[in-house]
N, C-alpha and C positions, 0 to 999 in steps of 0.2 A: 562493598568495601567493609573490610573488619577494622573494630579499631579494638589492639589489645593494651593493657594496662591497668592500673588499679580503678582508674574512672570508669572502663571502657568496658561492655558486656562481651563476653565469649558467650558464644553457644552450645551447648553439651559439656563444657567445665564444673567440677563440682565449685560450690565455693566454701575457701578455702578458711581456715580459723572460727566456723560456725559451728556450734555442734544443737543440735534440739535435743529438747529432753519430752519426753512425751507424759502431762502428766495427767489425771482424771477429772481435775474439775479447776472450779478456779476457784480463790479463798482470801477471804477477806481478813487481812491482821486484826488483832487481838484490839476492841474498840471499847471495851468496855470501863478502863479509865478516862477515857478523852469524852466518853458521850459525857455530858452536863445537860442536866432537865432547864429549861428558862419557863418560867411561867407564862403563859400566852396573855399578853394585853388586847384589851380591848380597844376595834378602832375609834381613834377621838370624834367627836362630832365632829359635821361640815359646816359650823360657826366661821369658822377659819377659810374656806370655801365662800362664803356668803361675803363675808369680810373682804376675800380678792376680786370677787366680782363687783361688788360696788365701787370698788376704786379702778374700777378698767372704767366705770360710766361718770370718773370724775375727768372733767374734763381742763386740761393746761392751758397756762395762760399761753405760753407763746403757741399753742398748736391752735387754741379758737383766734387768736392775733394773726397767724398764717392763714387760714379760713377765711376771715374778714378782707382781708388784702385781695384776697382771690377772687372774692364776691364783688368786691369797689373793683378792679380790675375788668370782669367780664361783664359787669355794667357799662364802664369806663368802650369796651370794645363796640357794648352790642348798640350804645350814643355813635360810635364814630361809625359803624352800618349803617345806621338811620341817616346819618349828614353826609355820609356820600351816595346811599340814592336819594334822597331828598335835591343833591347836585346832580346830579346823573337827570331828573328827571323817573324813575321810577320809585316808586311809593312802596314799602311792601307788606301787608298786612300780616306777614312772619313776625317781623321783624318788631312792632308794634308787642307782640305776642312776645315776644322776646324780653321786650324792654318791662313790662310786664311781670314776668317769671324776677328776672333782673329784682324788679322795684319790691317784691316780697323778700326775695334774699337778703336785700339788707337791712332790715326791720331790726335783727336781732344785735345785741351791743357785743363790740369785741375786748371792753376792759379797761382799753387805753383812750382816754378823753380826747387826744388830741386826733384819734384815727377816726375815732367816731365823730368825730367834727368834721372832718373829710368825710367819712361815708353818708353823714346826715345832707351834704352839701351836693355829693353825688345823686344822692336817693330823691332832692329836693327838682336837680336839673331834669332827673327821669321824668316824675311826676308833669312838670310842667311839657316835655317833650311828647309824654301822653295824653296830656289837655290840649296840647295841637293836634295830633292827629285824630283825637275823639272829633274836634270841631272840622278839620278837613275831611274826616269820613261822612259826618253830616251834612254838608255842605255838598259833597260829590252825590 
């Protein structure tokens, strides 16, 4: 199928309103008003570098406040593991391990007094749910 028209290609048509001109090289306009010399500066120190990385390791209040939460939270889950195989009847010495891991995360303070009063109170039930099963492992 041929399609003819100004969009469309013919095959073996010249095309029409083009003329070339053939010339010897190629040539760059006339630059010598436009070039302007800029004197070359020196790069500044990485003062300003040092300066941006010390503030990426400052750390925000609501981001360590979301953290804390997270940590009381997965405390709060790996308590409710332990009391339902403690229901269950199976014990599990993960879990212990767990609660563990748990009770070092929350050591560190998130800022807000009133969280940390909650998390102290979290960290306090850990502790004592690990002096149970210290003396139940003993005892077994």
């Amino acid at each position: 199928m041929r399609i003819y028209g100004p969009n469309g290609t013919t095959l073996g048509s010249p095309s029409s309103g083009t003329k070339r001109t053939s010339s010897t090289g190629f040539s760059l306009p006339d630059a010598a008003g436009a070039a302007e010399t800029r004197p070359t500066v020196a790069p500044r120190p990485a003062a300003s570098l040092d300066a941006l990385l010390a503030m990426q390791g400052v750390e925000d209040a609501t981001e360590r406040r979301k953290r804390s939460v997270a940590r009381g939270r997965s405390a709060l889950d790996v308590l409710d593991d332990l009391k339902l195989g403690l229901l269950a009847g199976a014990f599990d010495n993960s879990t212990v391990a767990r609660l563990r891991a748990a009770a070092a995360d929350l050591k560190s303070s998130s800022g807000d007094p009133g969280l940390d009063a909650v998390l102290s109170e979290i960290e306090l039930r850990v502790e004592v749910e690990l002096a149970k099963a210290g003396q139940g492992m003993a005892k077994a």
